[in-house]
py3Dmol code that shows the C-alpha trace and the ligand (Angstrom):
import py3Dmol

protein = """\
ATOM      1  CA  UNK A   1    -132.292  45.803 -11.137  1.00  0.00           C
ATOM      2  CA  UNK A   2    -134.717  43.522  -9.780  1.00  0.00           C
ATOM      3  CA  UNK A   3    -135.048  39.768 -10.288  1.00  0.00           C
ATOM      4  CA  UNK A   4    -139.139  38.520 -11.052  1.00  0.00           C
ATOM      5  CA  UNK A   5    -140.267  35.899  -8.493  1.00  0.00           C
ATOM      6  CA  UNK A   6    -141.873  34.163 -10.917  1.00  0.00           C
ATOM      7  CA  UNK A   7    -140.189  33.749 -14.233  1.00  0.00           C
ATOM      8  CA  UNK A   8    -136.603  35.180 -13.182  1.00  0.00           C
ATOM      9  CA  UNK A   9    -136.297  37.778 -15.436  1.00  0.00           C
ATOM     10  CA  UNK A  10    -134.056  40.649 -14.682  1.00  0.00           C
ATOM     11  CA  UNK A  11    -135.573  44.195 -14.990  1.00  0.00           C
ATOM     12  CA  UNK A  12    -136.477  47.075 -13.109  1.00  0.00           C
ATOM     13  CA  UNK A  13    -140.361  46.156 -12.277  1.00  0.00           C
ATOM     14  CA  UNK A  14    -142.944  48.871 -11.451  1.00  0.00           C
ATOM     15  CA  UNK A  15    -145.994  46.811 -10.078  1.00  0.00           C
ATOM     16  CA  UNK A  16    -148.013  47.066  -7.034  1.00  0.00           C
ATOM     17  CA  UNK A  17    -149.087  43.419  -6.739  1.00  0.00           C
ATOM     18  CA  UNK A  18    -152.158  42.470  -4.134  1.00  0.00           C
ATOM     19  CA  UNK A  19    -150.816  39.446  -2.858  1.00  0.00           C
ATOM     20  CA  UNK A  20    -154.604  38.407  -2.204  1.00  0.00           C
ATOM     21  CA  UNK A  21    -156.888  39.841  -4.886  1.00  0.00           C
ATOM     22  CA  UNK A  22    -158.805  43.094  -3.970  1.00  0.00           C
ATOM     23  CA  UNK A  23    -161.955  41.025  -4.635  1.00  0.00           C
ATOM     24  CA  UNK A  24    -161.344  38.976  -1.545  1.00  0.00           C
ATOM     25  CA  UNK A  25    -161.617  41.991   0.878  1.00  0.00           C
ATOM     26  CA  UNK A  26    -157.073  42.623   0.797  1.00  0.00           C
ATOM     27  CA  UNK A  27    -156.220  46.001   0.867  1.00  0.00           C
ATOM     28  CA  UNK A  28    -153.507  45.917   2.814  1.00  0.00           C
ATOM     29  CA  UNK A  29    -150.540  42.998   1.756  1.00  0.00           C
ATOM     30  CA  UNK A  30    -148.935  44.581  -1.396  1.00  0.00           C
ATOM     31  CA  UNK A  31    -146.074  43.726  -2.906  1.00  0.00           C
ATOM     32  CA  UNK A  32    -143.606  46.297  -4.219  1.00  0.00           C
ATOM     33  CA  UNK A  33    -141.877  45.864  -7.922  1.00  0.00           C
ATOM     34  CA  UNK A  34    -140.649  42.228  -7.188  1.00  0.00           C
ATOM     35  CA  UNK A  35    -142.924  40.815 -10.067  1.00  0.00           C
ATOM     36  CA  UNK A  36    -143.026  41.718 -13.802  1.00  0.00           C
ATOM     37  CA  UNK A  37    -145.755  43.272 -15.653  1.00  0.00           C
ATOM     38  CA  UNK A  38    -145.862  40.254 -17.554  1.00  0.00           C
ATOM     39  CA  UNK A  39    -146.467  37.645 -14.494  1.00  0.00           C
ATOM     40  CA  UNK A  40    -148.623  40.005 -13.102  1.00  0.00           C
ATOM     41  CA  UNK A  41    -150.749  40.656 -16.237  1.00  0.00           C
ATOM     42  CA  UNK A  42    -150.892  36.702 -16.395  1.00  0.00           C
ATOM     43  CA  UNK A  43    -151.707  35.776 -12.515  1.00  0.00           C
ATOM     44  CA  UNK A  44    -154.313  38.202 -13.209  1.00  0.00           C
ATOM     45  CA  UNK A  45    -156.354  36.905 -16.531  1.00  0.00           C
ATOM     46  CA  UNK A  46    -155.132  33.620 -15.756  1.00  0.00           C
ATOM     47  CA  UNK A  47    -154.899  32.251 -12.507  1.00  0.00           C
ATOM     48  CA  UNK A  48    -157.410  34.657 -10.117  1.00  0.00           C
ATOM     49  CA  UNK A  49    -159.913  35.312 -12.169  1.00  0.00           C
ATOM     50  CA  UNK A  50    -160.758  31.709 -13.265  1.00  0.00           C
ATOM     51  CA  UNK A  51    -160.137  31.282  -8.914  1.00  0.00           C
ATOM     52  CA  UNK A  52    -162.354  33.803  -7.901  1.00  0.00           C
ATOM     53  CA  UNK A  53    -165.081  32.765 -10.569  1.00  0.00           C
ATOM     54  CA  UNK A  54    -165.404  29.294 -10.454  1.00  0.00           C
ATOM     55  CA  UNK A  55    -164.108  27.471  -7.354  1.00  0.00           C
ATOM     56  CA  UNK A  56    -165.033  27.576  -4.111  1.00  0.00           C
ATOM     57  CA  UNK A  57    -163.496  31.109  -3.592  1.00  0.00           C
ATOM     58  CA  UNK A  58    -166.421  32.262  -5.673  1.00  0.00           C
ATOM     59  CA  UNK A  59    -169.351  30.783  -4.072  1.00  0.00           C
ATOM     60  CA  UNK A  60    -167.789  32.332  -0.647  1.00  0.00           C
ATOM     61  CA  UNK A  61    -167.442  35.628  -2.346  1.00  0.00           C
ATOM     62  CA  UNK A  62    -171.176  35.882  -2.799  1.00  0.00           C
ATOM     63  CA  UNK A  63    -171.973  34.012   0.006  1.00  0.00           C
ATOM     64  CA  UNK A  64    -169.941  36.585   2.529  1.00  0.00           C
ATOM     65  CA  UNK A  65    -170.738  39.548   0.339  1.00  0.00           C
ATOM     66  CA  UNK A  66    -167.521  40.357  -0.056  1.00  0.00           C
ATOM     67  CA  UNK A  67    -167.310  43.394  -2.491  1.00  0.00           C
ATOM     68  CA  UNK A  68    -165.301  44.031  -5.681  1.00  0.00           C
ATOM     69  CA  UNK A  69    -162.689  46.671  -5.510  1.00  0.00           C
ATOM     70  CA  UNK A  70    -165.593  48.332  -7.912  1.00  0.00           C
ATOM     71  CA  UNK A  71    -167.570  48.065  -4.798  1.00  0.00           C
ATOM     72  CA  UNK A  72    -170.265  45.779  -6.328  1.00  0.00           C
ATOM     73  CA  UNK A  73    -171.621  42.928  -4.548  1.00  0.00           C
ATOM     74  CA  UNK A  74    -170.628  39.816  -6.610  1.00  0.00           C
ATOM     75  CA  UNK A  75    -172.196  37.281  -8.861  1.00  0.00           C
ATOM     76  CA  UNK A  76    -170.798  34.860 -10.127  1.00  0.00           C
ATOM     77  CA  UNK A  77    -171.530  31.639 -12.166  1.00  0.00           C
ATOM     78  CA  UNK A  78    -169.524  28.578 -11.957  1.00  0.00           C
ATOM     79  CA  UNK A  79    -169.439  27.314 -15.437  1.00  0.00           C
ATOM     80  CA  UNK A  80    -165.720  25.788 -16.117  1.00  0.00           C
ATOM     81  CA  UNK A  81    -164.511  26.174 -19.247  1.00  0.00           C
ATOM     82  CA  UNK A  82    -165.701  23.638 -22.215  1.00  0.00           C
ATOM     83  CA  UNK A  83    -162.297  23.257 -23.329  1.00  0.00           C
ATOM     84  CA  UNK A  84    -158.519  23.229 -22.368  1.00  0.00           C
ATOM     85  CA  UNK A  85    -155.349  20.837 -21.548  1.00  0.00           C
ATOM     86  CA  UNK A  86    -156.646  19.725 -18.464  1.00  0.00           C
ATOM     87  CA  UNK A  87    -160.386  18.121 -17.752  1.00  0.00           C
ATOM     88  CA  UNK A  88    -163.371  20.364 -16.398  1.00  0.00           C
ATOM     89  CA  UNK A  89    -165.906  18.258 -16.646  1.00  0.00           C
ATOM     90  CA  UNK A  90    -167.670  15.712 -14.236  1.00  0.00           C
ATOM     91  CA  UNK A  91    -171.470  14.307 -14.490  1.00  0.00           C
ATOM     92  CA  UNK A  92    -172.347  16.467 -11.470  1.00  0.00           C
ATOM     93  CA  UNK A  93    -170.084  20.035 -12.300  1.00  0.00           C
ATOM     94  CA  UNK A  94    -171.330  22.805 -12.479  1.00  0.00           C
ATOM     95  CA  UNK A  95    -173.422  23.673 -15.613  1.00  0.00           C
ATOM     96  CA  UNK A  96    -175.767  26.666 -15.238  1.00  0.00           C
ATOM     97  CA  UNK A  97    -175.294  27.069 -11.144  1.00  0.00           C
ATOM     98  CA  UNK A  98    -174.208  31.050  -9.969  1.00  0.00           C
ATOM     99  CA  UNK A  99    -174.658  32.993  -6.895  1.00  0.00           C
ATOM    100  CA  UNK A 100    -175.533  36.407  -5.979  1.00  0.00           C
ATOM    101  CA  UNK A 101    -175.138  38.296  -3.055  1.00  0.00           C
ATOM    102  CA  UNK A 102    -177.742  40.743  -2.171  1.00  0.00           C
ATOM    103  CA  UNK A 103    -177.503  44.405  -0.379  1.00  0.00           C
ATOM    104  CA  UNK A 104    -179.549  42.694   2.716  1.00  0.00           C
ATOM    105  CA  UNK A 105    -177.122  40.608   3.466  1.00  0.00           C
ATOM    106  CA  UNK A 106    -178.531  37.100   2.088  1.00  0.00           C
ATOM    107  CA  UNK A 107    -177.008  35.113  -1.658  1.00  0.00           C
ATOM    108  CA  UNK A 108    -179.743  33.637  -3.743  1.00  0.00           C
ATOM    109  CA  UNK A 109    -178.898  30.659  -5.827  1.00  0.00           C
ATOM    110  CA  UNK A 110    -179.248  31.118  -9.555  1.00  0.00           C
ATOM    111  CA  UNK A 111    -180.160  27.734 -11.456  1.00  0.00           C
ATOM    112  CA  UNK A 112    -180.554  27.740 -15.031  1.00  0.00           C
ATOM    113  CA  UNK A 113    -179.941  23.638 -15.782  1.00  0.00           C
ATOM    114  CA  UNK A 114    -183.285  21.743 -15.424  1.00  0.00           C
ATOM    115  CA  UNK A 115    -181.420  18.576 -14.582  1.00  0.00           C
ATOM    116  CA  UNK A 116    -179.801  20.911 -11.409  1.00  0.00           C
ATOM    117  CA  UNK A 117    -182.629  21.772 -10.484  1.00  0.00           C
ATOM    118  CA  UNK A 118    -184.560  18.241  -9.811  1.00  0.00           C
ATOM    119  CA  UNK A 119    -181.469  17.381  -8.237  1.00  0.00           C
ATOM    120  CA  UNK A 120    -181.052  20.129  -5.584  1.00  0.00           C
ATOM    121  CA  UNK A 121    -184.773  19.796  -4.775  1.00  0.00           C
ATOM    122  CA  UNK A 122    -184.783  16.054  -4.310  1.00  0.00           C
ATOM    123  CA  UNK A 123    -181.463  16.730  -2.308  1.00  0.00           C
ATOM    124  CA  UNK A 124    -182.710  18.781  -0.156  1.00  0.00           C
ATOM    125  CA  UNK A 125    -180.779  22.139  -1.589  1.00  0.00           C
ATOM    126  CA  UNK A 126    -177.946  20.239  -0.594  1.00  0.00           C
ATOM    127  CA  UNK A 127    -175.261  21.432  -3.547  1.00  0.00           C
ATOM    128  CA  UNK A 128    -171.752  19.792  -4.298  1.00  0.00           C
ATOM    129  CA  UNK A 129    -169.221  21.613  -6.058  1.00  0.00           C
ATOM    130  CA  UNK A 130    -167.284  18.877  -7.643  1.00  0.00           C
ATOM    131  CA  UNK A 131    -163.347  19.818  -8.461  1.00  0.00           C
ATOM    132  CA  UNK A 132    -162.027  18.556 -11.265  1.00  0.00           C
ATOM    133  CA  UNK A 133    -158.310  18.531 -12.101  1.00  0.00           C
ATOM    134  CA  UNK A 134    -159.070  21.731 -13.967  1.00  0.00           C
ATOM    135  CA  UNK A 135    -160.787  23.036 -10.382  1.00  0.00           C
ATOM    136  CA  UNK A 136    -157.700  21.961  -8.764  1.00  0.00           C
ATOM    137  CA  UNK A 137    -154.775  23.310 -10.723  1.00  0.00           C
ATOM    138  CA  UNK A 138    -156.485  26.627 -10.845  1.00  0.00           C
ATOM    139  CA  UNK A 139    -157.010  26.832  -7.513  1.00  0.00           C
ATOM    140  CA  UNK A 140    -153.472  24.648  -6.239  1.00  0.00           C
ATOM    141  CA  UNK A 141    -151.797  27.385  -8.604  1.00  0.00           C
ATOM    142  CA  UNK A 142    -153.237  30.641  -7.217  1.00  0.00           C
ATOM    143  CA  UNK A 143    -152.714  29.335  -3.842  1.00  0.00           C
ATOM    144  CA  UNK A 144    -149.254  28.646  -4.745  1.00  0.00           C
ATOM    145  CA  UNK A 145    -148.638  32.052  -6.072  1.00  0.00           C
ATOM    146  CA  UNK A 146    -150.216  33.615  -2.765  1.00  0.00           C
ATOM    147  CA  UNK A 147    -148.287  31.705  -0.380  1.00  0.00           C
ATOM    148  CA  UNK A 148    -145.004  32.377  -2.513  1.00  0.00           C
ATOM    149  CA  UNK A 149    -145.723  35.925  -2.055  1.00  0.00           C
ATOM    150  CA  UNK A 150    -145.991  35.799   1.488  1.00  0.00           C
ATOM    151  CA  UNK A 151    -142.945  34.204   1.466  1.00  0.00           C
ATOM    152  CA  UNK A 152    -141.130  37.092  -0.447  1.00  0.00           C
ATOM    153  CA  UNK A 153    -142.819  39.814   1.655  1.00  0.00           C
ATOM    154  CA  UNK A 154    -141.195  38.262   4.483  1.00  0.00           C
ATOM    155  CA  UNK A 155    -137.650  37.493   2.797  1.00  0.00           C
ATOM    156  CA  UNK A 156    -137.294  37.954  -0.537  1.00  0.00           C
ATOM    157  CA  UNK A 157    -133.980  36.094  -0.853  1.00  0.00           C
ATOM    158  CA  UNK A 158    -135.381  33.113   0.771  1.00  0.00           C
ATOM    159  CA  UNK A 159    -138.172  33.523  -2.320  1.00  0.00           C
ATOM    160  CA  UNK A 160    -136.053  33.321  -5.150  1.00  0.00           C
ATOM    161  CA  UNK A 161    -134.141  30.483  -3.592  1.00  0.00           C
ATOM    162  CA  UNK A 162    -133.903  27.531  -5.419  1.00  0.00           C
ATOM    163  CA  UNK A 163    -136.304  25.480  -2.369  1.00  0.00           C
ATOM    164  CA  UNK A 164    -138.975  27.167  -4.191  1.00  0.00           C
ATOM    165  CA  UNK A 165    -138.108  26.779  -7.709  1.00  0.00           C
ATOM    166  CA  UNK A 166    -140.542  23.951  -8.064  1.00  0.00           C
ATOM    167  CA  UNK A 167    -143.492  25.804  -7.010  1.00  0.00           C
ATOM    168  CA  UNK A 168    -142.776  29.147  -8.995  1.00  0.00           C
ATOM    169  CA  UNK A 169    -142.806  26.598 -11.878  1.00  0.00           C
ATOM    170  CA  UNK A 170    -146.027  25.044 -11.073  1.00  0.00           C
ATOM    171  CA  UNK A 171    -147.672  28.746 -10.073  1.00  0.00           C
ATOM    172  CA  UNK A 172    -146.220  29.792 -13.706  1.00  0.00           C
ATOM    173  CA  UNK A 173    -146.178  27.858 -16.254  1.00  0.00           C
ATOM    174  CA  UNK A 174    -148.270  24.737 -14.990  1.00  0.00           C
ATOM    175  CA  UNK A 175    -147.694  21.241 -15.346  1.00  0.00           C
ATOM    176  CA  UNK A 176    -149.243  18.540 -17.853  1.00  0.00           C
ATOM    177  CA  UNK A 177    -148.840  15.315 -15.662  1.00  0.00           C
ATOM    178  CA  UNK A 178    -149.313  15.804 -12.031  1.00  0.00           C
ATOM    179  CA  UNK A 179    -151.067  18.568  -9.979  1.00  0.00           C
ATOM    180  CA  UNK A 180    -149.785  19.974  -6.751  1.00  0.00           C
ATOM    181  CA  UNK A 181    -151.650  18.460  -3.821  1.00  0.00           C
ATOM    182  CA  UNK A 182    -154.086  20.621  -2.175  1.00  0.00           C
ATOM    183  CA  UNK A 183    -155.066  19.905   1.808  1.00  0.00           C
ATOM    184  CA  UNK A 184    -158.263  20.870   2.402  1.00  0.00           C
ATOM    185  CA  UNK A 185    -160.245  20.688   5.797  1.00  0.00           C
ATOM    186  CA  UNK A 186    -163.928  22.501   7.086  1.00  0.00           C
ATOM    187  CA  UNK A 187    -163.734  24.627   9.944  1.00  0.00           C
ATOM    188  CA  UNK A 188    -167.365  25.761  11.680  1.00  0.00           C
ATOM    189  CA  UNK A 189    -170.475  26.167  10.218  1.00  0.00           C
ATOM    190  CA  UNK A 190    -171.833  28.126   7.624  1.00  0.00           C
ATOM    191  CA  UNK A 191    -174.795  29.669   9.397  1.00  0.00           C
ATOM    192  CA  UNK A 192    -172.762  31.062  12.054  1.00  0.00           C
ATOM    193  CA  UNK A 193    -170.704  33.336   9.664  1.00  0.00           C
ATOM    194  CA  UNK A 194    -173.124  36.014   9.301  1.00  0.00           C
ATOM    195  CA  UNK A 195    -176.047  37.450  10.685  1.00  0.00           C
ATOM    196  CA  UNK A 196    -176.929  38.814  14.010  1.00  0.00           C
ATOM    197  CA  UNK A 197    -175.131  36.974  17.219  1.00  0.00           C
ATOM    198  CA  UNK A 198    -176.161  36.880  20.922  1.00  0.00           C
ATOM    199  CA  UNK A 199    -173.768  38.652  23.630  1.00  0.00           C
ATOM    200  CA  UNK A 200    -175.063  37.534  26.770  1.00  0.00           C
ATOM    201  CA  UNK A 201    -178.678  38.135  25.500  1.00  0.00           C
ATOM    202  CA  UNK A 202    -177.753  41.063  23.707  1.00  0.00           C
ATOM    203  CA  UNK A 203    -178.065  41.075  19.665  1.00  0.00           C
ATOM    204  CA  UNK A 204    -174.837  42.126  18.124  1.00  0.00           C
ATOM    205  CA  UNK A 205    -173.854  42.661  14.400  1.00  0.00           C
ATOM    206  CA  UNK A 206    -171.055  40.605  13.472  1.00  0.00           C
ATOM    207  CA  UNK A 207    -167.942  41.416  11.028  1.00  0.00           C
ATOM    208  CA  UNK A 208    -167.707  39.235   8.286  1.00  0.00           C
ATOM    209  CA  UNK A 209    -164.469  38.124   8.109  1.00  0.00           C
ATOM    210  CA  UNK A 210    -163.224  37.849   4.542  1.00  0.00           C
ATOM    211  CA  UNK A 211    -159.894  35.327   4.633  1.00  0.00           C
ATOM    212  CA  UNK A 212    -157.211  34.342   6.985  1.00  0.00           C
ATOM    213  CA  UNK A 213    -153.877  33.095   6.468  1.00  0.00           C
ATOM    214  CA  UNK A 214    -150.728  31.493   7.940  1.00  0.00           C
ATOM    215  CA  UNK A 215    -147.035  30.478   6.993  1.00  0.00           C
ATOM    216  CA  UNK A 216    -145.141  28.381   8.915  1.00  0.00           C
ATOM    217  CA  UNK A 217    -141.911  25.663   8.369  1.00  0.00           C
ATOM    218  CA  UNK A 218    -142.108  22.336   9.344  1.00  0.00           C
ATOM    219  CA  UNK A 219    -140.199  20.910  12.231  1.00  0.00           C
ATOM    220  CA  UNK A 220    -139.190  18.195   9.128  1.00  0.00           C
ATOM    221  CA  UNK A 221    -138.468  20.995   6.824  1.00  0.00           C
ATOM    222  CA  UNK A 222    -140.561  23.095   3.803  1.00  0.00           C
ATOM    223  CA  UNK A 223    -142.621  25.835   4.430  1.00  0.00           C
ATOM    224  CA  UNK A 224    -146.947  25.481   4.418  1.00  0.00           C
ATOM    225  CA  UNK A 225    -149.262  27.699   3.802  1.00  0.00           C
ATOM    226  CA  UNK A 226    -152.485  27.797   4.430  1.00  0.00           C
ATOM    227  CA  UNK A 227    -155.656  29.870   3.903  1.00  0.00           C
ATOM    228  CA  UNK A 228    -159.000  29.820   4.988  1.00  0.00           C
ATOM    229  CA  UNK A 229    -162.657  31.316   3.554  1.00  0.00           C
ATOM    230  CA  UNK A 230    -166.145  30.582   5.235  1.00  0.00           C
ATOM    231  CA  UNK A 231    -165.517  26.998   6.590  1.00  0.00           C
ATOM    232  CA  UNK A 232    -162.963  25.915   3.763  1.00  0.00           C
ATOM    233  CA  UNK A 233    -159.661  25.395   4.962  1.00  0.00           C
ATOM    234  CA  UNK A 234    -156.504  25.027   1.915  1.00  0.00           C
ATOM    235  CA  UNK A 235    -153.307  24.244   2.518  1.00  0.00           C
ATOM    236  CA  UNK A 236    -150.177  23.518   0.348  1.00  0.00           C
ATOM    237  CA  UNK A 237    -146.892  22.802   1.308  1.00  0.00           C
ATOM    238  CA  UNK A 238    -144.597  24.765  -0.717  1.00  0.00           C
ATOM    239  CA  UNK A 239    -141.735  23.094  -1.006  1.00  0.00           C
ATOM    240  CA  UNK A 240    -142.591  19.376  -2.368  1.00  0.00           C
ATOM    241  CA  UNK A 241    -145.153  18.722  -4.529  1.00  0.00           C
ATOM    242  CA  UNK A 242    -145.598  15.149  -3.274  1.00  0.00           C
ATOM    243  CA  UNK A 243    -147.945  13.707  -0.806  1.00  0.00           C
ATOM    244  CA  UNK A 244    -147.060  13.589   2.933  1.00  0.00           C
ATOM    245  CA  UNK A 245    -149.768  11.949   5.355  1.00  0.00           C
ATOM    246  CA  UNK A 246    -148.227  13.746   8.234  1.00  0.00           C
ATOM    247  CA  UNK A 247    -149.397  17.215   7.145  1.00  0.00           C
ATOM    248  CA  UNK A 248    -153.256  16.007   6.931  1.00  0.00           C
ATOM    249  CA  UNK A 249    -152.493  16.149  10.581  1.00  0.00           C
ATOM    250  CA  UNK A 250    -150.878  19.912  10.846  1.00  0.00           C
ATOM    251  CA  UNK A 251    -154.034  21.546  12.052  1.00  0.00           C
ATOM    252  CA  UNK A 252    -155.094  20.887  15.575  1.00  0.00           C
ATOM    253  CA  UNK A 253    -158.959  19.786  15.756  1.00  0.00           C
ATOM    254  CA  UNK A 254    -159.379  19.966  11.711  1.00  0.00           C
ATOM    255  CA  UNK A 255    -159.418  16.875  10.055  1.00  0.00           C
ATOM    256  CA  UNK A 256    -157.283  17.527   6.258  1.00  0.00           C
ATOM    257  CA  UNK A 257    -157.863  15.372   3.497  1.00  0.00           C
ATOM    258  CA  UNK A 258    -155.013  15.410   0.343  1.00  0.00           C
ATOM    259  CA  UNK A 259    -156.243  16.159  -3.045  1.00  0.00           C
ATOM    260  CA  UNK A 260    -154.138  14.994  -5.921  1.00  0.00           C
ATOM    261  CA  UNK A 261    -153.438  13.329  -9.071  1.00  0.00           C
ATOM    262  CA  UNK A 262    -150.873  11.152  -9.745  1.00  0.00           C
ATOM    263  CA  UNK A 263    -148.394  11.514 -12.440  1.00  0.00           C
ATOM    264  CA  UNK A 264    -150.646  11.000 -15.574  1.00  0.00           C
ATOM    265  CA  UNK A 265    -154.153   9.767 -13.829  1.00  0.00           C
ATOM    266  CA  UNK A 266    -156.500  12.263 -16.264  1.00  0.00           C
TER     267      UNK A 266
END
"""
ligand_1 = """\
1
ZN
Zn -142.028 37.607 -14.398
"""
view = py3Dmol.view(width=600, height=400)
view.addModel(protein, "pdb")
view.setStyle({"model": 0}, {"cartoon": {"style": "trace"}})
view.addModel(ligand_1, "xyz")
view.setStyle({"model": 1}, {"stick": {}})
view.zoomTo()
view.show()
């Protein structure tokens, strides 16, 4: 018997679980019956697909050309949903932007809302992606579950502990009044993560790199993780879901700003 590292359940589990979706390029961090079918059939519909569709995980899907485990280049459209428990909306979201990424390499922008479109042209293409609360539990949520997973492919005793109980929660069953803060950070530029580079006046190809990640405990206790995708750094600290200024600090050289709402502020 196995205990689920999500909801608890006892059971013997029989699920190969990609701790990072196939769709972001992982092929090779699988977890081995340590999470039910139902948590896994729920991450998936729930939690990565809404990620990888409409955040900022989708726009560097297309804009890396990272395929689908189909092996399709993606495309993707950023609509949030209309409706739910938590707001979506802002007066400069998303509405009729996608991307697509094309078999020579480049991602064409795909704008369908008028109003977008006199915007990005006055703004000199310059696009925001705004994240709402909505934006930020998704993506605060499937971030949790991937760094919990890390954690249990490491020590799966440590993952089940009770240090994490809070976060398992959040990853699982959401909460209504407060979202998890997100760190996020920019690393680099975007025009130097594809295309041809020099080598001492030699063009070479370069290797699009797909993700990175790293765990590590605090000196003051509680484990962060954090991940990184084109120039968007994300960390979470997965043992408190409140604020700490000192971990905006964490990264040598890479500024980190906190993302949160408090208790009840949408
Ligand atoms: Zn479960």
């Amino acid at each position: 018997m196995s205990v689920c590292l999500f909801c608890k359940t006892e059971g013997i589990f029989r699920t190969r679980e990609h701790i990072i979706p196939e769709s972001l390029g992982n092929d090779i961090d699988i977890l081995e019956n340590v999470i039910c079918e139902k948590c896994q059939n729920y991450f998936g519909t729930e939690i990565e697909r809404p990620a990888l569709e409409k955040t900022n995980l989708a726009f560097w899907r297309s804009y890396l050309g990272i395929r689908t485990k189909r092996n399709h280049l993606p495309f993707v459209n950023l609509d949030p949903p209309k409706r739910g428990a938590i707001p979506s909306f802002h007066p400069f979201t998303e509405f009729g932007v996608g991307f697509t990424a094309h078999e020579d390499g480049s991602t064409s922008m795909d704008v369908s809302n008028r109003w977008q479109k006199e915007n990005l042209l006055r703004d000199k293409l310059r696009y925001i992606l705004v994240f709402t609360p909505w934006h930020l539990s998704i993506l605060g949520r499937f971030l949790g579950k991937v760094g919990l997973e890390f954690v249990a492919l490491n020590d799966i005793n440590f993952a089940l502990s009770p240090e994490f109980d809070q976060i398992r929660n959040f990853v699982r069953f959401g909460l209504t009044k407060s979202l998890w803060p997100i760190y996020c950070g920019r690393e680099g530029r975007t025009t130097d993560l594809k295309g041809p580079i020099m080598w001492d006046g030699v063009e070479g190809r370069q290797e699009i790199e797909c993700y990175r990640y790293s765990l590590a405990k605090r000196e003051k206790g509680g484990m962060v993780f954090a991940f990184s995708i084109g120039t968007d750094i994300m960390l979470l600290c997965l043992s408190s879901d409140l604020p700490d200024p000192d971990i905006e600090k964490c990264i040598t050289g890479v500024k980190l700003s906190c993302l949160y709402y408090h208790d009840g502020t949408w």
